[in-house]
C-alpha positions in Angstrom: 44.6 -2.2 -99.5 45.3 -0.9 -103.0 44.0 -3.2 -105.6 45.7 -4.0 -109.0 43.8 -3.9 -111.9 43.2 -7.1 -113.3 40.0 -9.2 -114.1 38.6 -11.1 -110.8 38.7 -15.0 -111.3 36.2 -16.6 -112.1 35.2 -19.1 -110.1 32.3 -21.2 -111.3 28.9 -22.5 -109.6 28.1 -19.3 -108.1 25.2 -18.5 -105.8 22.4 -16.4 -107.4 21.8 -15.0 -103.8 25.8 -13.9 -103.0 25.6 -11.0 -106.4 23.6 -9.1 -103.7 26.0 -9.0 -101.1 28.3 -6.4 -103.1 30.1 -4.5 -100.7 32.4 -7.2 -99.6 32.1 -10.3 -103.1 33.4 -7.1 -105.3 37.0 -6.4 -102.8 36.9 -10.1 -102.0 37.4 -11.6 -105.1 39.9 -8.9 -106.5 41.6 -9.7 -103.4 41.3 -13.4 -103.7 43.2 -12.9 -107.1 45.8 -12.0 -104.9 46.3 -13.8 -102.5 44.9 -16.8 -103.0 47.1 -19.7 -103.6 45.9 -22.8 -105.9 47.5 -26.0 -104.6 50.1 -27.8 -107.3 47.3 -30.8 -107.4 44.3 -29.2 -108.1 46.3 -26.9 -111.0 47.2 -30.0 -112.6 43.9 -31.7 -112.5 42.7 -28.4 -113.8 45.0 -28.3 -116.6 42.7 -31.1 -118.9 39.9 -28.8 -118.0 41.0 -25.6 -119.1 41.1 -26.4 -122.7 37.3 -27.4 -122.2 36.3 -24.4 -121.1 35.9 -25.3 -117.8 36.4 -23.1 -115.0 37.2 -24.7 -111.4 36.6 -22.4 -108.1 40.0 -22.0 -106.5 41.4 -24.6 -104.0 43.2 -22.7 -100.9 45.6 -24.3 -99.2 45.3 -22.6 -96.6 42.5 -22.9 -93.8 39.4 -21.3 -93.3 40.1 -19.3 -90.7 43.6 -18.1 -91.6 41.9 -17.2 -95.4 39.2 -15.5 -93.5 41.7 -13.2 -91.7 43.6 -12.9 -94.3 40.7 -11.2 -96.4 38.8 -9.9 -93.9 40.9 -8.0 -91.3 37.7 -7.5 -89.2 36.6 -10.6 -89.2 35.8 -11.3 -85.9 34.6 -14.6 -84.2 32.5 -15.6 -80.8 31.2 -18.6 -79.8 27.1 -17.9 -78.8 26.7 -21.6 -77.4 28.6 -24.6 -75.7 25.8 -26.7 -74.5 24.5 -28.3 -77.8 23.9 -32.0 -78.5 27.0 -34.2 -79.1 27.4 -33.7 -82.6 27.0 -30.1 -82.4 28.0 -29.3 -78.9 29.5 -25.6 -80.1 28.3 -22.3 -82.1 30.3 -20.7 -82.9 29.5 -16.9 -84.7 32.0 -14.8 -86.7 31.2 -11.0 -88.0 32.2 -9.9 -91.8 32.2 -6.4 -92.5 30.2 -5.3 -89.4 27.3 -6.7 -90.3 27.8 -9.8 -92.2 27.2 -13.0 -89.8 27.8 -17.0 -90.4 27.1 -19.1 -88.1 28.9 -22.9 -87.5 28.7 -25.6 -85.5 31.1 -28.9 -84.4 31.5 -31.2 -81.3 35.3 -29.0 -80.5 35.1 -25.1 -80.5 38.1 -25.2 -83.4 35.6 -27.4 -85.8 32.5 -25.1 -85.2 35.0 -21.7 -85.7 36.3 -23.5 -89.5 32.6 -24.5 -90.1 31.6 -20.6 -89.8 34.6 -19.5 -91.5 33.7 -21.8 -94.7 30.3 -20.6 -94.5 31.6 -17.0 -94.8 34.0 -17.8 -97.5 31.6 -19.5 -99.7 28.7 -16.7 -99.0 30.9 -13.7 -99.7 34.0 -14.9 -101.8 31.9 -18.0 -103.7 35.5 -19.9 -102.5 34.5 -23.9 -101.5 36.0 -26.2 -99.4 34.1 -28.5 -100.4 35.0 -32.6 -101.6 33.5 -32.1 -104.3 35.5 -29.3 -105.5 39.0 -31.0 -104.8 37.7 -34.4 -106.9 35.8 -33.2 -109.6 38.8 -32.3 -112.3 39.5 -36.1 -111.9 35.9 -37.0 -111.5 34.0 -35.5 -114.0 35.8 -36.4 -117.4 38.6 -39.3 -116.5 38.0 -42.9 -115.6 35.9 -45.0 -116.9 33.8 -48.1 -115.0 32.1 -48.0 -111.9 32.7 -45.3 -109.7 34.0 -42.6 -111.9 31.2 -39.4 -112.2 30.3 -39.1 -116.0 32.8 -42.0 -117.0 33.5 -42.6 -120.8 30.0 -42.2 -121.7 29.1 -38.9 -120.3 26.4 -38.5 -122.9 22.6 -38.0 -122.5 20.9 -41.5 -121.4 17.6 -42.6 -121.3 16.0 -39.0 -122.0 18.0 -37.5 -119.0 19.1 -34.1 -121.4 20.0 -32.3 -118.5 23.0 -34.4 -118.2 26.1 -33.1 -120.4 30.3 -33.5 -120.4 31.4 -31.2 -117.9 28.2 -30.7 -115.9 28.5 -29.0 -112.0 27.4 -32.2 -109.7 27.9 -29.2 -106.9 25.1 -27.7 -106.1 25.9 -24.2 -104.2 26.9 -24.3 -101.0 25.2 -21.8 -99.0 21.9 -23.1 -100.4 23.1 -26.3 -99.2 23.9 -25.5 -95.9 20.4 -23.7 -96.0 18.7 -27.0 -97.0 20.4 -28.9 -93.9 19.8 -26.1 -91.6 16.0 -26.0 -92.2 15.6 -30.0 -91.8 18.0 -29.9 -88.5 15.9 -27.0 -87.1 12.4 -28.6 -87.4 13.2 -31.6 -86.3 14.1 -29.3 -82.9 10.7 -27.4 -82.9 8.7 -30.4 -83.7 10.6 -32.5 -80.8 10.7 -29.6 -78.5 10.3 -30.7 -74.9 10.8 -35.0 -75.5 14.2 -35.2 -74.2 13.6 -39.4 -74.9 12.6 -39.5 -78.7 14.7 -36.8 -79.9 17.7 -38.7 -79.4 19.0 -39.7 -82.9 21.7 -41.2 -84.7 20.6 -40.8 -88.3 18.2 -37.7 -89.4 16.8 -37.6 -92.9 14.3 -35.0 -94.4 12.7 -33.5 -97.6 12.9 -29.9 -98.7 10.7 -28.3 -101.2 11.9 -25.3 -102.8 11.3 -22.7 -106.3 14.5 -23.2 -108.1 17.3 -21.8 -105.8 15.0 -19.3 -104.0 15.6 -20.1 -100.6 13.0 -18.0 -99.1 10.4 -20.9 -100.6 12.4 -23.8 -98.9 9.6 -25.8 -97.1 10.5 -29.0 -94.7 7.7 -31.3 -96.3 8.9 -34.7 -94.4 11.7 -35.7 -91.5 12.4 -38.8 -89.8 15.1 -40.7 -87.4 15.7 -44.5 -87.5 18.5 -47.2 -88.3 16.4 -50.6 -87.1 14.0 -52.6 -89.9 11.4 -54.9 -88.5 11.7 -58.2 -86.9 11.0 -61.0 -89.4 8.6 -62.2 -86.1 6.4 -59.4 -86.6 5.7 -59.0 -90.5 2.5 -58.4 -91.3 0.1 -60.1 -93.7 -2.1 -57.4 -93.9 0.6 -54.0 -94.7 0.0 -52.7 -91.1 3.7 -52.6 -90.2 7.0 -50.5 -91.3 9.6 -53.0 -92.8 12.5 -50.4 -93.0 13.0 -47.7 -90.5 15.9 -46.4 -91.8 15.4 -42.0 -91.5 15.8 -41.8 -95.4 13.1 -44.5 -96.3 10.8 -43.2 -93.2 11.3 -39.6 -94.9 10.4 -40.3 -98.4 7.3 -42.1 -96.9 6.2 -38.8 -95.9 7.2 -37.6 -99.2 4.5 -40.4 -100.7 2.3 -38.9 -97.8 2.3 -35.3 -98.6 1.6 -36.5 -102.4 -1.7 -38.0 -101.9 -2.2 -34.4 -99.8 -1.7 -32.9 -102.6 -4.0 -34.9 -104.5 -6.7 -34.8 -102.0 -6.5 -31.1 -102.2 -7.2 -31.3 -105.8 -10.1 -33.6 -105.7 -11.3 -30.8 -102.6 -11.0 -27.6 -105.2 -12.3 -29.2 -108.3 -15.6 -30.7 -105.7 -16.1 -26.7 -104.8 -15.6 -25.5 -108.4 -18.8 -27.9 -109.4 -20.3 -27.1 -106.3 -19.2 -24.2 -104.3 -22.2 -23.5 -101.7 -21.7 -27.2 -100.7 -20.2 -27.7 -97.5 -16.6 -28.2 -97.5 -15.1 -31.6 -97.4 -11.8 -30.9 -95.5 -11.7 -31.5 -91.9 -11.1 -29.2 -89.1 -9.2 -29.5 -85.8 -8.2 -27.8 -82.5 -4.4 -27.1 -83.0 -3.1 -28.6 -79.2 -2.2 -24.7 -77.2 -3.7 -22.0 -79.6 -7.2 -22.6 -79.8 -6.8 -21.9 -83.7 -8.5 -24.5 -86.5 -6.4 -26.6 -88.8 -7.2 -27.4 -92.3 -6.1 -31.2 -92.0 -6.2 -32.7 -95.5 -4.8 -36.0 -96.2 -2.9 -36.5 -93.0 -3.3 -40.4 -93.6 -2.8 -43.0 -91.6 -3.4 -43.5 -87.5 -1.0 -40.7 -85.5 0.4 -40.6 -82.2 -0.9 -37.4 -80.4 1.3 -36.2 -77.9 1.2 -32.2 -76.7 5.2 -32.0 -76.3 5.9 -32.7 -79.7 3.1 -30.7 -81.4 4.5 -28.3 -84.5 3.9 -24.7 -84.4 3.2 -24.6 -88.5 0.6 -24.0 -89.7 -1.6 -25.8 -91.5 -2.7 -23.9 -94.7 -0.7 -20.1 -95.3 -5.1 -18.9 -95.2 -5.5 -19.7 -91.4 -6.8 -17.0 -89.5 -4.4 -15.8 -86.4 -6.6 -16.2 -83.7 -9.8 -17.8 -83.7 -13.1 -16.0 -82.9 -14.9 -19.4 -81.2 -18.0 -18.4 -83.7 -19.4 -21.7 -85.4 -19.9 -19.8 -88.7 -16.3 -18.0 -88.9 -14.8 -21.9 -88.2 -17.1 -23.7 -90.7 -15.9 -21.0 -93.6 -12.2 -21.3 -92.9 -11.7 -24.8 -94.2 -13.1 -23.7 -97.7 -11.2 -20.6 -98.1 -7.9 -22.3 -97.1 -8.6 -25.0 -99.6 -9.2 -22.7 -102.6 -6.0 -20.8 -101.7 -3.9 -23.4 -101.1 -0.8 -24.3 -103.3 -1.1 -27.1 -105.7 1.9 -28.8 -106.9 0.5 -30.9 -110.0 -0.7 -29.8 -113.3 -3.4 -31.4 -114.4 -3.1 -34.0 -117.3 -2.8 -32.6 -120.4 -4.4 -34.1 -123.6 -1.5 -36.3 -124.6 -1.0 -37.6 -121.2 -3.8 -39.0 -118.3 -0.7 -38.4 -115.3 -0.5 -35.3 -113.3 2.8 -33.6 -113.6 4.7 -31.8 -111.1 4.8 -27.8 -111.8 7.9 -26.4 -113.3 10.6 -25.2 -110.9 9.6 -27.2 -108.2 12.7 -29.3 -106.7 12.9 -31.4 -104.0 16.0 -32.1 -101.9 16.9 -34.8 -99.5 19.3 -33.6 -96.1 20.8 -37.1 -94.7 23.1 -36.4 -91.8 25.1 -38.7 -93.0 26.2 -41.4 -95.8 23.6 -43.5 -96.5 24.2 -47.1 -95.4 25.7 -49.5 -98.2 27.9 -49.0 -100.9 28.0 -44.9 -101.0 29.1 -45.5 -97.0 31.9 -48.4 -97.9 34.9 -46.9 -97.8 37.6 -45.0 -95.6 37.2 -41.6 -94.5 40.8 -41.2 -93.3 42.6 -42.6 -96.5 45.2 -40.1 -98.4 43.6 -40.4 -101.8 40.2 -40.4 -100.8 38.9 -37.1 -102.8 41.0 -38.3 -105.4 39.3 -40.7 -108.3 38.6 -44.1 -107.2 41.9 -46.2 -108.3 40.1 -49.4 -108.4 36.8 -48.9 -109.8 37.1 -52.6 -110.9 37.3 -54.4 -107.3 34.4 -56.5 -106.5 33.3 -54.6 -103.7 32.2 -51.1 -105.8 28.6 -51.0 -106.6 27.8 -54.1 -105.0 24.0 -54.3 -103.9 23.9 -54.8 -100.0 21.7 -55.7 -97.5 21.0 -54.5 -93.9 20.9 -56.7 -91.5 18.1 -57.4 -89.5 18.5 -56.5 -85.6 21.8 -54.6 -86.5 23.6 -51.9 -88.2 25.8 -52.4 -90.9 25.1 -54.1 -94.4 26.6 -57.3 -96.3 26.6 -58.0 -99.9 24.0 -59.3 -101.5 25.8 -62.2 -103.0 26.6 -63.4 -99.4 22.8 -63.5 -98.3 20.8 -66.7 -98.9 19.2 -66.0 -102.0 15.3 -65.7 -101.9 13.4 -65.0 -99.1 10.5 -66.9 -97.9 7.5 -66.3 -95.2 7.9 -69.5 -93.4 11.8 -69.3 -93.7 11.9 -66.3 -92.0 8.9 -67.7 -89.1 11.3 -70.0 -89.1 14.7 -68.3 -88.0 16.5 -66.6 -90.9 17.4 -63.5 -91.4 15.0 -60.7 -92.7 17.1 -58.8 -95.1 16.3 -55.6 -96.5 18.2 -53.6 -99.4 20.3 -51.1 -98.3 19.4 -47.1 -98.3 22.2 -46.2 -101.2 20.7 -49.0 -103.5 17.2 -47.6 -102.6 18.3 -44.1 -103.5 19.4 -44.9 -107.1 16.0 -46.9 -107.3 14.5 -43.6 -107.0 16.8 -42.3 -109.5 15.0 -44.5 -112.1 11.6 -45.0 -110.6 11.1 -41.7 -109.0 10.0 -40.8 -105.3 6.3 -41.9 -105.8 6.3 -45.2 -105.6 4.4 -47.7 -107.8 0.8 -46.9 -106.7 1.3 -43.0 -107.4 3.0 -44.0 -110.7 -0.5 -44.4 -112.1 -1.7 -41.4 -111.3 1.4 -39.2 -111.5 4.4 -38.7 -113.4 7.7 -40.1 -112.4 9.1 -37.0 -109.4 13.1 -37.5 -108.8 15.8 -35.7 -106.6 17.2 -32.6 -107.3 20.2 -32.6 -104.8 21.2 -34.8 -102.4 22.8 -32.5 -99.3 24.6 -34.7 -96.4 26.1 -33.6 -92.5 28.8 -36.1 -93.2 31.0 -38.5 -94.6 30.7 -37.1 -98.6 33.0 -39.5 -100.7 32.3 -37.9 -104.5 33.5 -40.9 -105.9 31.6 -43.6 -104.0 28.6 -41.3 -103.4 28.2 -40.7 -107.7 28.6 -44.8 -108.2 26.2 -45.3 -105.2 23.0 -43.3 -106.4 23.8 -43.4 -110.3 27.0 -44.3 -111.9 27.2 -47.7 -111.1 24.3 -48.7 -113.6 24.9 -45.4 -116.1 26.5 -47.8 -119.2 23.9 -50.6 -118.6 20.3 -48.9 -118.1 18.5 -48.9 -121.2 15.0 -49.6 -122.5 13.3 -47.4 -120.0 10.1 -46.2 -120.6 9.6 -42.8 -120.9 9.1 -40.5 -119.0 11.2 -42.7 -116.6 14.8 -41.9 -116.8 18.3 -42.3 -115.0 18.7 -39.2 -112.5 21.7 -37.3 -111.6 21.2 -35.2 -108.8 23.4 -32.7 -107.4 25.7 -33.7 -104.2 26.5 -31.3 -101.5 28.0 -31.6 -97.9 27.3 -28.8 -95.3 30.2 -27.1 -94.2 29.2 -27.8 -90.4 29.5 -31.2 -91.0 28.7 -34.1 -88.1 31.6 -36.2 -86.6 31.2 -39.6 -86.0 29.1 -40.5 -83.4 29.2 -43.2 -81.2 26.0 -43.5 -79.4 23.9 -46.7 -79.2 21.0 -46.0 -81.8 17.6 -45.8 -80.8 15.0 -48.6 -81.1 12.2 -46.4 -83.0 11.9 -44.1 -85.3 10.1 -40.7 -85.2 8.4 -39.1 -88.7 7.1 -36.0 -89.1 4.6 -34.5 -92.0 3.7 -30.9 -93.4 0.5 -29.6 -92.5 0.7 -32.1 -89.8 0.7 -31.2 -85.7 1.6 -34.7 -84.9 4.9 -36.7 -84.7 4.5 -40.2 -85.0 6.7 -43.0 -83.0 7.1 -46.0 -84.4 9.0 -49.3 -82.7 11.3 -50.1 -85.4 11.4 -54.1 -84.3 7.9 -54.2 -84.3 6.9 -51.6 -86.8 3.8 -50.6 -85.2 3.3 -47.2 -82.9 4.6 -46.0 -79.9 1.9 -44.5 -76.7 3.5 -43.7 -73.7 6.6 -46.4 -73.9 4.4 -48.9 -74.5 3.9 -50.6 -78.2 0.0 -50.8 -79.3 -1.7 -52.6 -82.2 -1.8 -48.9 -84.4 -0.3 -49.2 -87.5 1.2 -46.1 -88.8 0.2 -43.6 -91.6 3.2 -44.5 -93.5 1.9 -48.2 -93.8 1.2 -50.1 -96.7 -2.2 -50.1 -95.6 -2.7 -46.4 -95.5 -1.5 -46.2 -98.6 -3.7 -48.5 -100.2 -6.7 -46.5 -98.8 -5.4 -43.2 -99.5 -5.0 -44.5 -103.3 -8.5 -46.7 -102.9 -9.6 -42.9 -102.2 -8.0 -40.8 -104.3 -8.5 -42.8 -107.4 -12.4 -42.9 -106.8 -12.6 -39.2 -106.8 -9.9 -37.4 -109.2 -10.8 -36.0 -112.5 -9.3 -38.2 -115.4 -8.5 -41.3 -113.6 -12.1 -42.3 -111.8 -12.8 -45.1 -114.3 -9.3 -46.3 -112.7 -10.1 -50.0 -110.9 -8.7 -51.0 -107.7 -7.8 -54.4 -107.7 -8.4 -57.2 -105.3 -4.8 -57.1 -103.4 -2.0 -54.4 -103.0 0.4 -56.8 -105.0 -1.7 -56.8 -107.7 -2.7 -53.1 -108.3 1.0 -52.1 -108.2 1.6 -54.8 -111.0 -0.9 -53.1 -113.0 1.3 -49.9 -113.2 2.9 -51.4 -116.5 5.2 -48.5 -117.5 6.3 -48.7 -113.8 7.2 -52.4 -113.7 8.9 -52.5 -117.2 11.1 -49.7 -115.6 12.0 -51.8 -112.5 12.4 -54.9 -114.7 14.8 -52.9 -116.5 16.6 -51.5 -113.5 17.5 -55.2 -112.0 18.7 -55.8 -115.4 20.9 -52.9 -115.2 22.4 -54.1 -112.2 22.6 -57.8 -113.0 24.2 -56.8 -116.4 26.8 -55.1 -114.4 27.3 -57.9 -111.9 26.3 -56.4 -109.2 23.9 -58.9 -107.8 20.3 -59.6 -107.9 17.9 -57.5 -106.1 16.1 -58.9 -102.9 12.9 -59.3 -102.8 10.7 -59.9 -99.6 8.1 -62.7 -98.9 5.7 -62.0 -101.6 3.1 -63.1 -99.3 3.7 -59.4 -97.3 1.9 -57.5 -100.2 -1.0 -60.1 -101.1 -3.5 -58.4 -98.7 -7.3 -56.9 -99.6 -8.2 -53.3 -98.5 -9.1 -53.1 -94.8 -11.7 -49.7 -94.5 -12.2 -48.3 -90.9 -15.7 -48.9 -89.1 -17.7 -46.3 -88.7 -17.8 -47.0 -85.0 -14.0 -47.0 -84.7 -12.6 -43.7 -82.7 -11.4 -41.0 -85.3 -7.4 -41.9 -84.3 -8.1 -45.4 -85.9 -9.2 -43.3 -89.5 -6.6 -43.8 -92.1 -7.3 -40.4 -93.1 -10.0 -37.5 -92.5 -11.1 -36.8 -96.2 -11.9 -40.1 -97.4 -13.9 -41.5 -100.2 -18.0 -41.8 -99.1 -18.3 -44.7 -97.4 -20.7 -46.3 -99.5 -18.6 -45.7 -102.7 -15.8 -46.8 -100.8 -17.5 -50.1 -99.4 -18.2 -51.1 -103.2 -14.7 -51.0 -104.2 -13.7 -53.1 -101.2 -16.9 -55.6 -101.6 -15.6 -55.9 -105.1 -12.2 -56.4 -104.8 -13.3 -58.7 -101.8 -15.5 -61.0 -103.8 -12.7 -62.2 -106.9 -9.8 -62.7 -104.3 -11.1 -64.9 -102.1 -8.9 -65.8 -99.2 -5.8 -65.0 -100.7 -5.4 -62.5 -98.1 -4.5 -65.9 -95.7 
């Protein structure tokens, strides 16, 4: 096809990875400036835009497929596989260019062939079908009030400098679909072979990744679940899971792989002072290879089981194949511990908190909306990538509540107000706060929790990617907007985050199934999956609940911290205090920042946050006998047990029995 010459559009948010695929982005885009047709709508959204400096991707109205052919004359398509799970039941495969291949799946062959087909289009022609796309014009710089992205004020808040008028939301689509693929594909290898726990309605997972560089994307955490625990089964000593939603299970295992980290630290700066001392990390068979794995910091009591053991390894330094000599298995541990990655930097001399190393991003993959107010609203109306016409109805950016023993959440203004421990013994309902108000807690407290806040700076999202159901509008209010012109007095470094949205082009449809009753988490570095009765919030053996509480516990944290502060450089003179509630009230930068936070959302009238029975946190540190099997561990590198056993006889001695 002869090609007139003219400048190529530009189309904005491009993929740093798609400038490599030449042969066919060069012909493409000239011949996008063709053919391509911009619908009426988008050009006059556009038009405000334009002025700015701003310049949108190009909206076809056309479909995938018939754009496709209409570029690519040799685009070819196959579907590879009909016997996937509901959700995903087709893959279907189409051929660019000879050797160009994208890959798409859907529950109808005609959904999977348009999922390939906007995979193609956004690798090779940087053209998106994506919500976000059609809304932002509207989005980004009109509206004002709840629910509108950037709104009146779109101005740097609270120290967040990143954000500015105009800014992408977006993040790039193949790297999204990249993100989603990796957390959809472990969570196949790790459940390989349990047809009865891999079932799923709700799938949630971390990614760690270099800037864009998907070639560094690492799983770090995934988990299942949509059940929170029976108020007949808390716990009074932080044994059980209260919310087994996959989102809150996942960024557990976030927490989890943290104090890893940390433990890895305390592990290389021990063999810097001493480095003919014998290693402190602990080895252990992987189950089928007969190799040794560096376990550090797995935390916690896991749930072995053979059919769901991951292939990954546990350090990049493991040998291949072991050589059964005791000397050759006593070195590895050492050398795998000086060579492993390290996230944090170490304090520097303004600062006593770790900080994460620049260019590391982490990204949460939900399959689908998370439950509450970025999930209230209807998929099927006319307007719905439009802005939000009624960003003043009582109903936007409303805290909610799950339910307990359901699905579904209410606003908190209908629930009964606070919660107590004998109310709930009694018969009323244990309510939790829902997974989209949670989210935006992490966009002010970070990911770490309150524990890890004294030890660590604040760690937020970078992107949020979802399988399904992406509303812009109600997804930007959910995590962020609704509390944008309110938050203020934060101390620093805590900030309001803005993370990029995304939605995979194979996206989920709805489905219909009867959730599960347990959730199922998984950790880097870790050969395990761990089952967990969401009712009960205690482990899984065999279909039959035991007294195991999980690694992602309260409890395990608490010893993991109990641990990790006893041994890290700059924070050893740190105390623990007598109960859990108590040493996360004395992270006071952290707690101003949540006072601050349910200010923001009471100043907007969006209801008071729920608390839980405070009795749930006022229990003492519980360390593991000696005798006890090594399952029952929290975790394998732990504090001596003597220096341990002081900071437990202390905290023991000023609190009494308030652990009763």
């Amino acid at each position: 096809m002869k090609q007139e010459k003219q400048t190529p559009t530009t189309m904005g948010g491009s993929v740093e990875a798609s400038s490599a695929r030449a042969g066919g982005a060069t012909a493409a885009s000239s011949i996008v400036t063709n053919k391509l047709k911009v619908s009426s709508g988008n050009l006059s959204r556009a038009g405000g835009n334009a002025a700015a400096g701003h310049h949108p991707k190009p909206q076809p109205e056309k479909g995938p497929v018939m754009l496709l052919h209409e570029l690519f004359t040799d685009a070819h398509f196959e579907c590879v596989s009909s016997d996937g799970l509901q959700h995903s039941k087709f893959t279907v495969v189409v051929t660019v260019n000879d050797n160009q291949r994208f890959e798409g799946t859907g529950p109808s062959k005609k959904m999977a062939k348009n999922a390939a087909a906007k995979a193609a289009l956004a690798s090779i022609c940087n053209i998106s079908f994506s919500p976000l796309q059609q809304s932002k014009f509207g989005l980004i710089t009109s509206g004002a009030g709840n629910g509108s992205l950037g709104g009146s004020n779109s101005v740097s808040l609270n120290g967040d400098n990143s954000f500015k008028q105009n800014k992408n939301f977006e993040l790039p689509q193949t790297f999204a679909d990249a993100v989603g693929k990796l957390v959809i594909e472990k969570f196949n290898e790790v459940m390989k072979g349990s047809d009865v726990y891999s079932r799923r309605k709700v799938l949630a997972g971390f990614v760690m990744t270099h800037g864009y560089d998907v070639k560094t994307a690492r799983v770090i955490s995934l988990a299942t679940g949509t059940k929170c625990v029976s108020g007949e089964h808390m716990s009074v000593t932080g044994s059980v899971i209260n919310d087994s939603h996959a989102e809150i299970i996942a960024r557990r295992g976030l927490m989890d792989f943290f104090y890893s980290q940390l433990d890895l630290l305390c592990q290389q700066q021990q063999q810097q002072q001493t480095p003919e001392s014998v290693p402190v990390s602990s080895t252990s068979p992987t189950p089928g290879n007969g190799q040794t794995v560096v376990t550090i910091g797995s935390g916690g009591t896991t749930l072995s089981n053979g059919t769901m053991a991951a292939a990954e390894p546990a350090l990049p330094s493991q040998s291949d194949a072991a050589d059964g000599e005791s000397n050759a298995s006593e070195q590895k541990p050492a050398i795998a511990t000086q060579h492993a990655e390290v996230i944090f930097n170490k304090p520097s001399n303004d600062s006593s908190l770790y900080t994460l190393k620049e260019g590391i991003y982490f990204h949460l993959y939900i399959n689908t909306a998370p439950c509450g107010d970025a999930r209230v609203f209807s998929p099927h109306e006319n307007d719905s990538m439009d802005v939000d016409k009624h960003p003043n109805r009582k109903a936007r950016g409303q805290l909610r509540t799950k339910v307990e023993s359901g699905e579904g959440t209410i606003p908190v203004k209908s629930s009964d107000g606070i919660q107590t421990w004998d109310g709930v013994l009694q018969g009323q309902r244990l309510l939790t706060m829902s997974c989209s108000d949670k989210i935006s807690r992490w966009n002010v407290l970070g990911l770490q929790g309150s524990m890890l806040a004294s030890v660590i700076e604040p760690i937020y999202l970078h992107s949020i990617v979802l399988g399904s159901l992406l509303h812009p509008a109600h997804m930007y209010r959910a995590i962020c907007g609704r509390i944008e012109n309110a938050i203020q007095g934060l101390p620093p470094p805590y900030r309001l985050n803005k993370p990029k949205l995304a939605l995979m082009t194979s996206a989920e449809s709805r489905n219909q199934t009867k959730p599960p009753n347990f959730s199922i988490n998984w950790i880097t570095n870790s050969s395990e999956v761990e089952i967990v009765n969401s009712f009960t919030g205690k482990l899984i053996n065999n279909n039959t609940n035991t007294n195991k509480m999980s690694r992602l516990s309260k409890q395990s944290f608490y010893r993991r911290y109990a641990a990790i502060i006893a041994r890290l450089p700059s924070v050893r003179l740190r105390q623990v205090k007598p109960t859990y509630f108590e040493t996360k009230m004395s992270v006071n930068e952290y707690q101003q920042a949540k006072r601050e936070l349910f200010a923001a959302f009471s100043k907007e009238d969006l209801g008071d946050w729920l608390k839980k029975p405070i009795e749930q946190d006022q229990f003492t540190l519980i360390v593991a006998k000696e005798s006890e099997p090594p399952s029952l561990v929290s975790q394998p590198q732990t504090v001596p047990t003597v220096e341990l056993n002081t900071l437990v006889s202390n905290a023991t001695s000023s609190v009494g029995n308030c652990s009763k």
